[in-house]
Structure formats: C-alpha cells, structure tokens
Gaussian input, Z-matrix of N, CA and C with variables (Angstrom, degrees):
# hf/3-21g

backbone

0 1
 N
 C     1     B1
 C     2     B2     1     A1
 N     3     B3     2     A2     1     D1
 C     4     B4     3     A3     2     D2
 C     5     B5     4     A4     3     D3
 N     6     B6     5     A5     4     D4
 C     7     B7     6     A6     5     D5
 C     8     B8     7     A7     6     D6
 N     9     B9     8     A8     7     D7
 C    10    B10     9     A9     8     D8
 C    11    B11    10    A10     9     D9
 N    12    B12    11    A11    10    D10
 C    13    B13    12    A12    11    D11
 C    14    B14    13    A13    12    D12
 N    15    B15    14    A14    13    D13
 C    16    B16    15    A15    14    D14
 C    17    B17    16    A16    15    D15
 N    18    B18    17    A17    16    D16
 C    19    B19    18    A18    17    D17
 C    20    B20    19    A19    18    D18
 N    21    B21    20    A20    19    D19
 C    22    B22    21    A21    20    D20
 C    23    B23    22    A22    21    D21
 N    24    B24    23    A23    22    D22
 C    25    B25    24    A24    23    D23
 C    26    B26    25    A25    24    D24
 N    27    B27    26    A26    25    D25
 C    28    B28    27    A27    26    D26
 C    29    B29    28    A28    27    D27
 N    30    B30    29    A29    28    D28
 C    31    B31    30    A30    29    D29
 C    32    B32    31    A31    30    D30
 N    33    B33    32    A32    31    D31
 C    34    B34    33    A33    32    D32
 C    35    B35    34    A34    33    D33
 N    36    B36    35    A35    34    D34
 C    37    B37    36    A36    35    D35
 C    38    B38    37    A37    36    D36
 N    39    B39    38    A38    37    D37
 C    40    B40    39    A39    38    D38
 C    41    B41    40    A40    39    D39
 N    42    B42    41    A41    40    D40
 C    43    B43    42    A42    41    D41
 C    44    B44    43    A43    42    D42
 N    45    B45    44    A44    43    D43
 C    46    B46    45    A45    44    D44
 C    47    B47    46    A46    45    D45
 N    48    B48    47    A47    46    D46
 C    49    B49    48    A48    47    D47
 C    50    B50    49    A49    48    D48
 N    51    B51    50    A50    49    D49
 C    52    B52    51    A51    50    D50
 C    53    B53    52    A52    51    D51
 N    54    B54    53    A53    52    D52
 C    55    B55    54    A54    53    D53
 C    56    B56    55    A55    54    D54
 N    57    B57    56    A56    55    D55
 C    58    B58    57    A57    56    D56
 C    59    B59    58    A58    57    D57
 N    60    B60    59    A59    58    D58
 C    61    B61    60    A60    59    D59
 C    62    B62    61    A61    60    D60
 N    63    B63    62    A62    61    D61
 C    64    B64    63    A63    62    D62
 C    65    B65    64    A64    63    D63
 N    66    B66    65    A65    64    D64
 C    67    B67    66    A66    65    D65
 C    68    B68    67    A67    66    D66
 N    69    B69    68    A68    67    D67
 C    70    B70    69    A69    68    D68
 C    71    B71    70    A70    69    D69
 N    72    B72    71    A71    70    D70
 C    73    B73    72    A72    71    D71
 C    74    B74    73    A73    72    D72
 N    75    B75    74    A74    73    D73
 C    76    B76    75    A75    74    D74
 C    77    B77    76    A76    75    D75
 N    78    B78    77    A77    76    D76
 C    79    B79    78    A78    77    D77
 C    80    B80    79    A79    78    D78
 N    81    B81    80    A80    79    D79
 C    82    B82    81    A81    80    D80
 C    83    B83    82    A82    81    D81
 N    84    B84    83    A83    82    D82
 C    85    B85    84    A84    83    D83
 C    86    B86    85    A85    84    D84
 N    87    B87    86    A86    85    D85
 C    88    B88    87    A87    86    D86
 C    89    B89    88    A88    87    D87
 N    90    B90    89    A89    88    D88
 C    91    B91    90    A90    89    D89
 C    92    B92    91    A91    90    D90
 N    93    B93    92    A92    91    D91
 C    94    B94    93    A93    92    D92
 C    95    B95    94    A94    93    D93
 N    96    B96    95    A95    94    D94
 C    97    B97    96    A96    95    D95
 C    98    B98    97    A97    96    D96
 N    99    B99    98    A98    97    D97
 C   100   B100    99    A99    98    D98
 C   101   B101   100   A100    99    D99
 N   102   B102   101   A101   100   D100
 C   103   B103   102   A102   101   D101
 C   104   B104   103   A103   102   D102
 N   105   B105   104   A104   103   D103
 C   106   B106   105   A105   104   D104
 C   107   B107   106   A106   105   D105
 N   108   B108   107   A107   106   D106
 C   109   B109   108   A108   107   D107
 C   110   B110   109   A109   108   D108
 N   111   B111   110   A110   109   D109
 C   112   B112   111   A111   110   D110
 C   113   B113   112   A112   111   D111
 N   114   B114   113   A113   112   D112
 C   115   B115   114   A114   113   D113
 C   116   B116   115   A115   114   D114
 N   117   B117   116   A116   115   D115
 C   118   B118   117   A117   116   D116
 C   119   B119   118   A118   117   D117
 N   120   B120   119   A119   118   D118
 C   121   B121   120   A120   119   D119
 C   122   B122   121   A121   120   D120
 N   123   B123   122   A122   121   D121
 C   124   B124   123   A123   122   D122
 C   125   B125   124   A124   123   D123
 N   126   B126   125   A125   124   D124
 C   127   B127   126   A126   125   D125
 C   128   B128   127   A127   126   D126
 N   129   B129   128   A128   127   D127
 C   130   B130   129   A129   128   D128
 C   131   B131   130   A130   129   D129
 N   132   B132   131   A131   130   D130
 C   133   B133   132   A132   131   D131
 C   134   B134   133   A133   132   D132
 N   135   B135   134   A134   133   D133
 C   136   B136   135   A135   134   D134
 C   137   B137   136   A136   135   D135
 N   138   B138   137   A137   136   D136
 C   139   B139   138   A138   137   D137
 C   140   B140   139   A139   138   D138
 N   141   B141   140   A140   139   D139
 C   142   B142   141   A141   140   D140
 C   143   B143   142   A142   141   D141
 N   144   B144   143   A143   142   D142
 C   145   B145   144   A144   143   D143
 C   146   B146   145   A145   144   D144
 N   147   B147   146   A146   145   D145
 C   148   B148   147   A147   146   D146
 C   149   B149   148   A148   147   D147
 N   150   B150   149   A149   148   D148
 C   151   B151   150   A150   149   D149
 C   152   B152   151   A151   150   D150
 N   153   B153   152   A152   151   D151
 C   154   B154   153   A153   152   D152
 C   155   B155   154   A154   153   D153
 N   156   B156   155   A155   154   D154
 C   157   B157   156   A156   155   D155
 C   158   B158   157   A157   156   D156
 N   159   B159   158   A158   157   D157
 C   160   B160   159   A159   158   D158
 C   161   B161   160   A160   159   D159
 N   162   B162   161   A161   160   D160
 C   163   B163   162   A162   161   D161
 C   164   B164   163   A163   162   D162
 N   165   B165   164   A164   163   D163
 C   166   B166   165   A165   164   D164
 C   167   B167   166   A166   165   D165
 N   168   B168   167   A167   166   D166
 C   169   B169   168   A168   167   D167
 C   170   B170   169   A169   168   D168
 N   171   B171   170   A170   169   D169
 C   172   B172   171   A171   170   D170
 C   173   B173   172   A172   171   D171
 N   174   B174   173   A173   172   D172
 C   175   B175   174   A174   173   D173
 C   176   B176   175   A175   174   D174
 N   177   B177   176   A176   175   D175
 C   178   B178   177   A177   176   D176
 C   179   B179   178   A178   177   D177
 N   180   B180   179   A179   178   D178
 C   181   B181   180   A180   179   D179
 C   182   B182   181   A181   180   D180
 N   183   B183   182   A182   181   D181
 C   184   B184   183   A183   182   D182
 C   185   B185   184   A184   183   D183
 N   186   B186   185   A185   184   D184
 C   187   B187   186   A186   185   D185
 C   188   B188   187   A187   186   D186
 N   189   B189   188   A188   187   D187
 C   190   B190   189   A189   188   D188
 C   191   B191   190   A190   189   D189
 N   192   B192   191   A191   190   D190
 C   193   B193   192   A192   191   D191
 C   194   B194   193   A193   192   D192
 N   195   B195   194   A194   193   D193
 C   196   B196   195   A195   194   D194
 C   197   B197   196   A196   195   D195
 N   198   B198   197   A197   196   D196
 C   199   B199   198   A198   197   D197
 C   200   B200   199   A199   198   D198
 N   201   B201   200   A200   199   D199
 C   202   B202   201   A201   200   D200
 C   203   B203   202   A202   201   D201
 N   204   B204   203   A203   202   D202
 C   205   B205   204   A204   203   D203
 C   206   B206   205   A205   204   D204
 N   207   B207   206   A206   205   D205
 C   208   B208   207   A207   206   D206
 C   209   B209   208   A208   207   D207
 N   210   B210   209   A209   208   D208
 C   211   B211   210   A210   209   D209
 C   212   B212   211   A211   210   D210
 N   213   B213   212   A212   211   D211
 C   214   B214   213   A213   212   D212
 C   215   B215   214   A214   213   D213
 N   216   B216   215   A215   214   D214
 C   217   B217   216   A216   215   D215
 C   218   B218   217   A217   216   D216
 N   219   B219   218   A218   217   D217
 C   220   B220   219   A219   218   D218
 C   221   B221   220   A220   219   D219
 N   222   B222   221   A221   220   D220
 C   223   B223   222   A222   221   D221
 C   224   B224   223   A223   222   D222
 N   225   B225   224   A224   223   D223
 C   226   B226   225   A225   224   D224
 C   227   B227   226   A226   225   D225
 N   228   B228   227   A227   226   D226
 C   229   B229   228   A228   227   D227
 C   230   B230   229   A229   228   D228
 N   231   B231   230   A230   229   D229
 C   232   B232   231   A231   230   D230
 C   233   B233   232   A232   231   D231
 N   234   B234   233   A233   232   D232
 C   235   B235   234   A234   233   D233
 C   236   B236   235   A235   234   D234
 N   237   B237   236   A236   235   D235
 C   238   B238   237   A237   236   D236
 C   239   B239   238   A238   237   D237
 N   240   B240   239   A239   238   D238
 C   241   B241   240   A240   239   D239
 C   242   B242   241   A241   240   D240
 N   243   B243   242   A242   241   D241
 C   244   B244   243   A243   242   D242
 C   245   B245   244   A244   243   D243
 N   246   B246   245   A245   244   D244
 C   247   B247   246   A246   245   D245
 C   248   B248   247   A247   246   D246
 N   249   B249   248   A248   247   D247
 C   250   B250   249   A249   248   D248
 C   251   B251   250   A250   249   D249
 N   252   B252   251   A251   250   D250
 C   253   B253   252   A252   251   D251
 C   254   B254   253   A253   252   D252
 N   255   B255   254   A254   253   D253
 C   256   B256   255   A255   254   D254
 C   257   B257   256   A256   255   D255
 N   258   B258   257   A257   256   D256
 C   259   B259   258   A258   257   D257
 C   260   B260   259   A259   258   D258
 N   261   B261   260   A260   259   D259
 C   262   B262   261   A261   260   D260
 C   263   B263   262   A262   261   D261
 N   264   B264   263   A263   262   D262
 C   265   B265   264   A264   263   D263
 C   266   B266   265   A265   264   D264
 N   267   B267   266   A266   265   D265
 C   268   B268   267   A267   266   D266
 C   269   B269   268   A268   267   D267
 N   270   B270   269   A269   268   D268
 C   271   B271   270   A270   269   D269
 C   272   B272   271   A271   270   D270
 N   273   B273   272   A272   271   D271
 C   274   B274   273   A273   272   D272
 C   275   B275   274   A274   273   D273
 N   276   B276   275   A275   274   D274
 C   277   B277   276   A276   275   D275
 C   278   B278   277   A277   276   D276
 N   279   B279   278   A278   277   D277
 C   280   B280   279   A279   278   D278
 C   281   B281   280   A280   279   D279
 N   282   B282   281   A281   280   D280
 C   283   B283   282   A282   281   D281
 C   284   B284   283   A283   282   D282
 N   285   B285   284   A284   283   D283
 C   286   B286   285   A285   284   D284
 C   287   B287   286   A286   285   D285
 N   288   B288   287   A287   286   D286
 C   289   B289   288   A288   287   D287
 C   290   B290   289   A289   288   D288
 N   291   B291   290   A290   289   D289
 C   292   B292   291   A291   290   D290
 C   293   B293   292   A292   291   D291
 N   294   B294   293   A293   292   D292
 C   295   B295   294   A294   293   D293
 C   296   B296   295   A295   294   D294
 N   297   B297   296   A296   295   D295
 C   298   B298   297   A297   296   D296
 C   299   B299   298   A298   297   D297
 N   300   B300   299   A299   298   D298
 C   301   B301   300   A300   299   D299
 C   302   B302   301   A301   300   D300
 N   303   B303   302   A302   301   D301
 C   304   B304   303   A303   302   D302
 C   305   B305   304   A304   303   D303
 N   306   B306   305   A305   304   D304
 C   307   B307   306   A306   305   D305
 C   308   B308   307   A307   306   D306
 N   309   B309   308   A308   307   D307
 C   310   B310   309   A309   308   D308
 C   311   B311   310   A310   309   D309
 N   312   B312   311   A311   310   D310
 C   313   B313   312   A312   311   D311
 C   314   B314   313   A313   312   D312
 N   315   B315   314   A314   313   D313
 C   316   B316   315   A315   314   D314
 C   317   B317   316   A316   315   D315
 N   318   B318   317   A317   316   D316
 C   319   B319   318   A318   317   D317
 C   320   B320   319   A319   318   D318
 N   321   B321   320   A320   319   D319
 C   322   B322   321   A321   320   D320
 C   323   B323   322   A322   321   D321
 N   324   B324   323   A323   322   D322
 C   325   B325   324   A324   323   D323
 C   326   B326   325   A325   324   D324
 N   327   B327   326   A326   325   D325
 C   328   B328   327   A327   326   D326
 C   329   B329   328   A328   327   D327

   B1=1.4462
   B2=1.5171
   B3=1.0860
   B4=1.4010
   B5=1.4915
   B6=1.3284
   B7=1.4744
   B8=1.7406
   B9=1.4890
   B10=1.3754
   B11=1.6166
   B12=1.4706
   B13=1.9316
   B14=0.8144
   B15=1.8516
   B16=1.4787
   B17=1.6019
   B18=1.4774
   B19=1.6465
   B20=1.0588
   B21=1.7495
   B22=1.4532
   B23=1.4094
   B24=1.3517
   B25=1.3838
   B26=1.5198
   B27=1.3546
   B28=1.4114
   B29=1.4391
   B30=1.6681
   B31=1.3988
   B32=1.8484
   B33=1.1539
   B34=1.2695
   B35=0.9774
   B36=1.5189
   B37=1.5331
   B38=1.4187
   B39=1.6734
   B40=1.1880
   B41=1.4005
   B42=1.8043
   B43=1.4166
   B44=1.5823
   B45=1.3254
   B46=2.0238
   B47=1.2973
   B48=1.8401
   B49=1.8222
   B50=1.6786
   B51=0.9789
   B52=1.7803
   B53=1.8348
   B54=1.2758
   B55=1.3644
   B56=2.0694
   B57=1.7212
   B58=1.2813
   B59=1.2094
   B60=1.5535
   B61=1.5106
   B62=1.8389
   B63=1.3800
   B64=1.6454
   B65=1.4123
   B66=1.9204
   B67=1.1493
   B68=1.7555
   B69=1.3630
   B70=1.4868
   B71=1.9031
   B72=1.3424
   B73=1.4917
   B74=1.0777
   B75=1.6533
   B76=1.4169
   B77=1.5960
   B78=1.7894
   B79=1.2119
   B80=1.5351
   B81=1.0760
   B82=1.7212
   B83=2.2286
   B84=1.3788
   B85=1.7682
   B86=1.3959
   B87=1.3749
   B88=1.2735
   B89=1.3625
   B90=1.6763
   B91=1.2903
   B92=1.6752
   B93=1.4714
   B94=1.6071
   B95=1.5029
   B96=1.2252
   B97=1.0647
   B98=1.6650
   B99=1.4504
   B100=1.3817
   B101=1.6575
   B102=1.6450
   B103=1.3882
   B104=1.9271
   B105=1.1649
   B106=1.1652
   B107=1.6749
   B108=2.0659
   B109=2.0807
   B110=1.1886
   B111=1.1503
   B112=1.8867
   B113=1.5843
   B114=0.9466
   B115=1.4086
   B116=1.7805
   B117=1.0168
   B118=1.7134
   B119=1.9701
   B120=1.0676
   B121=1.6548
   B122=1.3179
   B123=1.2194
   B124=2.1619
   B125=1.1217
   B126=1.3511
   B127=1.5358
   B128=1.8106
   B129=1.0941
   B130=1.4359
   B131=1.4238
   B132=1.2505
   B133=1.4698
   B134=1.4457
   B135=1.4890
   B136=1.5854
   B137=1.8332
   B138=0.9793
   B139=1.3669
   B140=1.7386
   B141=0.4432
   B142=1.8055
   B143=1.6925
   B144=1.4710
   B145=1.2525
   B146=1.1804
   B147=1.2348
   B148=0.9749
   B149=1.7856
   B150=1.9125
   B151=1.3051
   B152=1.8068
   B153=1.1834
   B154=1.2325
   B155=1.4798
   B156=1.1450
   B157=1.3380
   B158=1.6029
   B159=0.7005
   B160=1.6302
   B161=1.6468
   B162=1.2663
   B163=1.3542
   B164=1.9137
   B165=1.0106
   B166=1.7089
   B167=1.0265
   B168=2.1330
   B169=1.1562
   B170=1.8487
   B171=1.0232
   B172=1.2863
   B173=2.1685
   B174=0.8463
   B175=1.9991
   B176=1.8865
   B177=1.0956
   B178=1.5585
   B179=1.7871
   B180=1.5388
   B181=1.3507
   B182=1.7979
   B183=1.3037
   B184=1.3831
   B185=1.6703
   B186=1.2822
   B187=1.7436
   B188=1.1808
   B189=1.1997
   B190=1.5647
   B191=1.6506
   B192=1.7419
   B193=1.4289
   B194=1.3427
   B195=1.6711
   B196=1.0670
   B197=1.5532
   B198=1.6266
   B199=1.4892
   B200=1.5966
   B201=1.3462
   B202=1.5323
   B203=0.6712
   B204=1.6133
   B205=1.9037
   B206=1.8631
   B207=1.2899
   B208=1.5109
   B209=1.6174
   B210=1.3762
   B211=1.6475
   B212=1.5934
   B213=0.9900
   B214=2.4144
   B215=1.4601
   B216=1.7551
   B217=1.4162
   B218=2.0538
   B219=1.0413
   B220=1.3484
   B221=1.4592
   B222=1.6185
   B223=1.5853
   B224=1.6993
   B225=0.9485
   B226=1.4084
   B227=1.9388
   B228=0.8995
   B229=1.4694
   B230=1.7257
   B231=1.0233
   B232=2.3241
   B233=1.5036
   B234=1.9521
   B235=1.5046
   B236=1.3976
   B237=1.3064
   B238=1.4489
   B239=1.4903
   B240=1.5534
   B241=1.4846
   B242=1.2006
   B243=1.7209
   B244=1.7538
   B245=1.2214
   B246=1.7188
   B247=1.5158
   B248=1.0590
   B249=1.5034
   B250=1.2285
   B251=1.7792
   B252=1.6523
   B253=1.5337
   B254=1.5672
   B255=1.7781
   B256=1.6671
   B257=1.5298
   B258=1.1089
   B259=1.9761
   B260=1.0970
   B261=1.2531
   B262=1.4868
   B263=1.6675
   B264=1.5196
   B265=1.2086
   B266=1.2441
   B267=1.3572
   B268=1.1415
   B269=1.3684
   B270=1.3235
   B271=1.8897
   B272=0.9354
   B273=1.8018
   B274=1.2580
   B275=0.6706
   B276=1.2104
   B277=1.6388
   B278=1.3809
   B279=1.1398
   B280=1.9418
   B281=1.5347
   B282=1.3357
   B283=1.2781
   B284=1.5649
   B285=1.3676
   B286=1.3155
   B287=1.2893
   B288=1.5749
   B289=1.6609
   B290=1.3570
   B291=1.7829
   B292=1.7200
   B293=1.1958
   B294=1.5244
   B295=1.6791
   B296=1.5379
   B297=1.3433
   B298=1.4196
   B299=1.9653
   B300=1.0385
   B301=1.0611
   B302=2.2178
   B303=1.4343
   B304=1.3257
   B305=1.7049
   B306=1.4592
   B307=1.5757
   B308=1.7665
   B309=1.7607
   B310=1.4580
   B311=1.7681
   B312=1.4105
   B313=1.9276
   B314=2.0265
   B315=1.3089
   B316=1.2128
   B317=1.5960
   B318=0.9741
   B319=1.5563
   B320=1.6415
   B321=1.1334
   B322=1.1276
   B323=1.8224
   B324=1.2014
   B325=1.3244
   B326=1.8224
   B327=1.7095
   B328=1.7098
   B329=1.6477
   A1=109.69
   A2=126.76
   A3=137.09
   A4=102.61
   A5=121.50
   A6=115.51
   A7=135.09
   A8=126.54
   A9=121.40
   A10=104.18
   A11=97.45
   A12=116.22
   A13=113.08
   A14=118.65
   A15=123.49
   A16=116.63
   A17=103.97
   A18=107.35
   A19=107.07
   A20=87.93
   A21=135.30
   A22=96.76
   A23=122.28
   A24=141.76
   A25=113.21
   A26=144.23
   A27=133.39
   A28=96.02
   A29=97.64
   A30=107.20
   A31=111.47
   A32=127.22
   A33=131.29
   A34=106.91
   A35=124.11
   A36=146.73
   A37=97.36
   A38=139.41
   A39=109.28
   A40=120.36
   A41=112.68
   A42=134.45
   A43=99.88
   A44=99.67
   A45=101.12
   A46=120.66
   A47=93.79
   A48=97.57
   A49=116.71
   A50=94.54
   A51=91.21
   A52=86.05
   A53=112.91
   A54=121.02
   A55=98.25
   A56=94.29
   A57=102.24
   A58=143.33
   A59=118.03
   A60=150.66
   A61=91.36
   A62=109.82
   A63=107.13
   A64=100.61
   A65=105.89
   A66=118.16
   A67=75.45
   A68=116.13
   A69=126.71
   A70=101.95
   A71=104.13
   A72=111.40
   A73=104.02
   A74=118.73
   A75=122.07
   A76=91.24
   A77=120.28
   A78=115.69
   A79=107.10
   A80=104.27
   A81=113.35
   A82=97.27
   A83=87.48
   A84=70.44
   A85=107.01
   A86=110.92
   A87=144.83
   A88=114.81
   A89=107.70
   A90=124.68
   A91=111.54
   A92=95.99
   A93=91.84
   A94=117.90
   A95=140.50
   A96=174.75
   A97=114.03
   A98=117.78
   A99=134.91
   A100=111.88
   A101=107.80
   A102=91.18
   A103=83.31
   A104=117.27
   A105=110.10
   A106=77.67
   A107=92.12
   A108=98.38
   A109=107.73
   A110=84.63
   A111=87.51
   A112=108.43
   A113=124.31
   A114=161.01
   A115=116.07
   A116=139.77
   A117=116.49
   A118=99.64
   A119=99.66
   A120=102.77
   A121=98.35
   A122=104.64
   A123=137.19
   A124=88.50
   A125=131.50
   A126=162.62
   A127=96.05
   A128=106.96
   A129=138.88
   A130=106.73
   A131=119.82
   A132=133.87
   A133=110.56
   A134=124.33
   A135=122.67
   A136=81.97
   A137=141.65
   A138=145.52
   A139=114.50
   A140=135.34
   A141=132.00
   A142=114.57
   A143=107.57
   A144=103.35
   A145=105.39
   A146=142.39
   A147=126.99
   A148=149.47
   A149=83.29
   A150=109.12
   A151=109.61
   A152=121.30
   A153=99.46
   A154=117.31
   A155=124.04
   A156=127.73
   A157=138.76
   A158=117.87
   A159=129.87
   A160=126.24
   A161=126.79
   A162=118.40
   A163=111.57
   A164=127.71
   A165=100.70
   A166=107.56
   A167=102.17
   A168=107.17
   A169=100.04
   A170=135.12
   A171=164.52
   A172=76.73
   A173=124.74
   A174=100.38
   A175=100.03
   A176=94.66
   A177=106.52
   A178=103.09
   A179=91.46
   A180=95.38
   A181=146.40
   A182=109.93
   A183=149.88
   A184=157.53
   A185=86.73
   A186=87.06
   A187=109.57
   A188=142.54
   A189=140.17
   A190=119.28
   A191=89.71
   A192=98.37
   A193=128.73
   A194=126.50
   A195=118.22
   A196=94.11
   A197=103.90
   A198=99.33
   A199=105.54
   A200=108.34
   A201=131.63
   A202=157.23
   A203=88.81
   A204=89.12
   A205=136.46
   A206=92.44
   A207=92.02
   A208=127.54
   A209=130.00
   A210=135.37
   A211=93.39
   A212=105.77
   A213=116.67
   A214=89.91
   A215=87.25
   A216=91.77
   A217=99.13
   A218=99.87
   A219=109.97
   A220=96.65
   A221=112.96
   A222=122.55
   A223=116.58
   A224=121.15
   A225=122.96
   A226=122.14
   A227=103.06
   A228=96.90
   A229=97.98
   A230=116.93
   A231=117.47
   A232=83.76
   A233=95.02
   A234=96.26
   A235=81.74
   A236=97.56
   A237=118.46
   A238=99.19
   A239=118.43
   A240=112.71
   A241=99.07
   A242=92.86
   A243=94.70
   A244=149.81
   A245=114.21
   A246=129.99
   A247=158.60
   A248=100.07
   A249=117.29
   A250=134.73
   A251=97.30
   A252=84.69
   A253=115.93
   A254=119.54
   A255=120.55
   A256=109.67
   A257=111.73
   A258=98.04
   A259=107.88
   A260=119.75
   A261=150.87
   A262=99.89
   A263=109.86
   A264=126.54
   A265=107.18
   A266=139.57
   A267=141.24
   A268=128.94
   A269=108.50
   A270=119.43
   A271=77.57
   A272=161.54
   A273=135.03
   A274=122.38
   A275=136.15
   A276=127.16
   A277=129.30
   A278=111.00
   A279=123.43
   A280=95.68
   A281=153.34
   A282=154.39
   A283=102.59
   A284=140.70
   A285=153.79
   A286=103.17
   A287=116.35
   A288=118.44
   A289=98.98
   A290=122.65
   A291=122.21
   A292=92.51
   A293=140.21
   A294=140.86
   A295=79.21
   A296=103.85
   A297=111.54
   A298=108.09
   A299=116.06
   A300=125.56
   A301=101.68
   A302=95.58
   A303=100.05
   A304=127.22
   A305=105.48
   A306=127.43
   A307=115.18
   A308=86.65
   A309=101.15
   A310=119.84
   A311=96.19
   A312=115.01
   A313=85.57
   A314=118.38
   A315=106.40
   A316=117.03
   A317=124.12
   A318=161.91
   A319=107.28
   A320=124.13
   A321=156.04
   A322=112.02
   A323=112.02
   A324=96.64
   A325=125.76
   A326=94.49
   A327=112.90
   A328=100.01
   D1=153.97
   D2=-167.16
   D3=-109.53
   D4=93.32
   D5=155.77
   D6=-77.56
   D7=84.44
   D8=-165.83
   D9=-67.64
   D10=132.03
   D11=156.83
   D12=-41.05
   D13=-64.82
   D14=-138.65
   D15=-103.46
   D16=33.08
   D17=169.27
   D18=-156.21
   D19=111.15
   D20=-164.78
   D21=-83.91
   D22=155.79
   D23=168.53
   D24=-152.80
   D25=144.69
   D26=169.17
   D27=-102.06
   D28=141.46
   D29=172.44
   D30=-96.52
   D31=141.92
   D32=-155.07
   D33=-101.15
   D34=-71.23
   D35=-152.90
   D36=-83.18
   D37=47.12
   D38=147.40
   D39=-65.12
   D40=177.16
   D41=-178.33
   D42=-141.79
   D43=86.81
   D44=164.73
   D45=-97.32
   D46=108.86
   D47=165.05
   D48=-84.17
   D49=151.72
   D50=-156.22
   D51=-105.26
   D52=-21.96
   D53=-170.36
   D54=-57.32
   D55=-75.74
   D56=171.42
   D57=-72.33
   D58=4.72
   D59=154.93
   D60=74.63
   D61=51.67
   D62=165.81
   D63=-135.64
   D64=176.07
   D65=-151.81
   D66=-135.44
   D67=132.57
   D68=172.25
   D69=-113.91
   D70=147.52
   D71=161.48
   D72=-166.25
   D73=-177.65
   D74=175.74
   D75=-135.48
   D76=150.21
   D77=159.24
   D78=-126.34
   D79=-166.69
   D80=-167.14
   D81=-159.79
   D82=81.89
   D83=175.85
   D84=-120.87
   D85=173.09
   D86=-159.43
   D87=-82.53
   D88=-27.28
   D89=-165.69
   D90=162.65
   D91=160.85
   D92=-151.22
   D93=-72.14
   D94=130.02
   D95=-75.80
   D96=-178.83
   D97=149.78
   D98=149.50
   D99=-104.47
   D100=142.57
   D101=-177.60
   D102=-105.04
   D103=160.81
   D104=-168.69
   D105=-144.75
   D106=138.93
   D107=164.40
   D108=-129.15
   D109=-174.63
   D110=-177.73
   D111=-103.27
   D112=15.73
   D113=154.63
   D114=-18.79
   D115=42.53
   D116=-149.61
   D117=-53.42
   D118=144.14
   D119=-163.58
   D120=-89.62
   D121=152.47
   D122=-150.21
   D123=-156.11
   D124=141.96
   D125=84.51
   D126=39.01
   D127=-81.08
   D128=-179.50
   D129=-25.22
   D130=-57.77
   D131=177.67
   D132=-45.92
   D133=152.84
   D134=-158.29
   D135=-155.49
   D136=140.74
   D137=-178.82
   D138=-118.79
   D139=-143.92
   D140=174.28
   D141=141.62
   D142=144.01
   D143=173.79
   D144=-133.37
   D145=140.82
   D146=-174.93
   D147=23.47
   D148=48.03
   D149=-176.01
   D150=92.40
   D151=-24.47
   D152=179.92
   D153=-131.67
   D154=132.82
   D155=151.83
   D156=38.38
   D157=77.43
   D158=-168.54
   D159=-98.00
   D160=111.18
   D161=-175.92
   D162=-46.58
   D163=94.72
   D164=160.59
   D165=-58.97
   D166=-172.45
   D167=170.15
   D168=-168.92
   D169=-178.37
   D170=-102.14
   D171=-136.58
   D172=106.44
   D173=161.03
   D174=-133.51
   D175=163.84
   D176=160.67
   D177=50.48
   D178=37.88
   D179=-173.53
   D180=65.25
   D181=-18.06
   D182=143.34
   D183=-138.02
   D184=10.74
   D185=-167.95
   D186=-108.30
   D187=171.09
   D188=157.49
   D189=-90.08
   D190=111.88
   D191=156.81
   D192=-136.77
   D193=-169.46
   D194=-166.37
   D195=-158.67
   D196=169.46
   D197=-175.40
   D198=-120.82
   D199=142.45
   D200=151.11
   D201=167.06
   D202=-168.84
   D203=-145.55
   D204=-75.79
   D205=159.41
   D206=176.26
   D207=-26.62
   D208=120.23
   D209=148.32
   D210=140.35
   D211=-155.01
   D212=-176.74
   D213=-91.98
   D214=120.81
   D215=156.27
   D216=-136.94
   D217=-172.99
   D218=-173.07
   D219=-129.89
   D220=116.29
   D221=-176.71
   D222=-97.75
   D223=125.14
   D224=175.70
   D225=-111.12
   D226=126.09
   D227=-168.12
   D228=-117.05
   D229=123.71
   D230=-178.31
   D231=-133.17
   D232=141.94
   D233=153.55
   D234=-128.11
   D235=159.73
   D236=168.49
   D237=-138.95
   D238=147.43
   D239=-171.02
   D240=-99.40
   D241=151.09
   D242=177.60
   D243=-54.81
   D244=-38.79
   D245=120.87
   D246=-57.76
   D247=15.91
   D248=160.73
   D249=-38.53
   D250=-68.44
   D251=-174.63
   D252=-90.60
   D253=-9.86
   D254=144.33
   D255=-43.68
   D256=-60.22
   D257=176.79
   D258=-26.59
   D259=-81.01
   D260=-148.99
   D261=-42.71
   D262=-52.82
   D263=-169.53
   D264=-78.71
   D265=-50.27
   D266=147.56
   D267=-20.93
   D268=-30.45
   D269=-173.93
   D270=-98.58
   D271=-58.65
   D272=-167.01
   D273=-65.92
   D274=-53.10
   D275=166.90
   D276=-43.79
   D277=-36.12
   D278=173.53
   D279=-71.67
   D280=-33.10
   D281=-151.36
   D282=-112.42
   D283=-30.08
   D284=138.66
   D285=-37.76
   D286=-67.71
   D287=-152.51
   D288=-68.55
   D289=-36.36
   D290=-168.34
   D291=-60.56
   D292=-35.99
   D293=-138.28
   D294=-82.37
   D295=-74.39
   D296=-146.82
   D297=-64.18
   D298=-15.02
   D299=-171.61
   D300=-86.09
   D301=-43.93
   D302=168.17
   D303=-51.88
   D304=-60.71
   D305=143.22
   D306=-0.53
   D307=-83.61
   D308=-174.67
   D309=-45.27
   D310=-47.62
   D311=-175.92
   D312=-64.78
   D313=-65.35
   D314=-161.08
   D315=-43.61
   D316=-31.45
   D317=-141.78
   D318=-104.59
   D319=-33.04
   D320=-176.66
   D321=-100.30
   D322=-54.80
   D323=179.26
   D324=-69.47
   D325=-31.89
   D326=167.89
   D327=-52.57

C-alpha cells in the first residue's frame, strides 16, 4: 500500500482526556494516509485504530506518527510512561521499608 507524506490535512474533532492520558478522534479518508502529531515520539505512546494496535513510528524526524488506511476509522492515541508502574512499586517498597524500619527503632528503644 502506498502511504503519501505530502498531503496534509488537519484533524479537528479531537477529544483529550487528561484523566486517561489519550487523544480520541474519528477520520474519514479518501485514501491512505499518515497521521502525523506534534507529539515528539516516546516509547510510551500506544497508537490504535480502530481498537487495535498500530505500529508507530519516528516521522518528520521527531514526532509520532502512524499510518492509515483509507475509509472511517476511529483513532486512539494513550501514553502511558515507561516507568510508570516501577515507580509505583518502588514508592511501596520505600514506604513499607520507612514503616517497618520505624517499628523496629520503636521496638528497640522500649
């Protein structure tokens, strides 16, 4: 399939939930397409078209895009950060270890 660069279109009707850190739209094209953002592209980024799974990629030298294809599709854009759920786990364990470590001294000085 032939995806062309050089015909640009702006997409209008996004919907950003800031809650679930994605970008919703719908397109309607003519023929197959790059969706191109202004995005500088991360790991993190997850693309979707119509529910499933989409290679990104690297475009215009930094941004994140992805390709597709011709007719209605429904575009989904999620980042989730890469250290995300290591953080998470990381703060539990440091917040466990202060408890139990507090414990011990309390426990210790009696």
């Amino acid at each position: 399939m032939d995806y062309p660069k050089d015909n640009y279109k702006e997409v209008k009707n996004l919907k950003i939930d800031k809650n679930k850190s994605q970008i919703t739209s719908t397109v309607d094209l003519k023929e197959n397409s790059y969706l191109i953002t202004s995005f500088p592209y991360d790991q993190g980024f997850k693309a979707y078209i119509d529910d499933n799974e989409v290679k990104s990629e690297i475009v215009n030298t930094a941004f994140l895009g992805f390709k597709v294809p011709k007719g209605k599709h429904k575009i989904k854009i999620v980042y989730k950060s890469i250290g995300y759920k290591l953080g998470i786990i990381l703060s539990i364990i440091g917040v466990l270890s202060m408890i139990i470590l507090l414990l011990y001294e309390n426990r210790k000085r009696k």
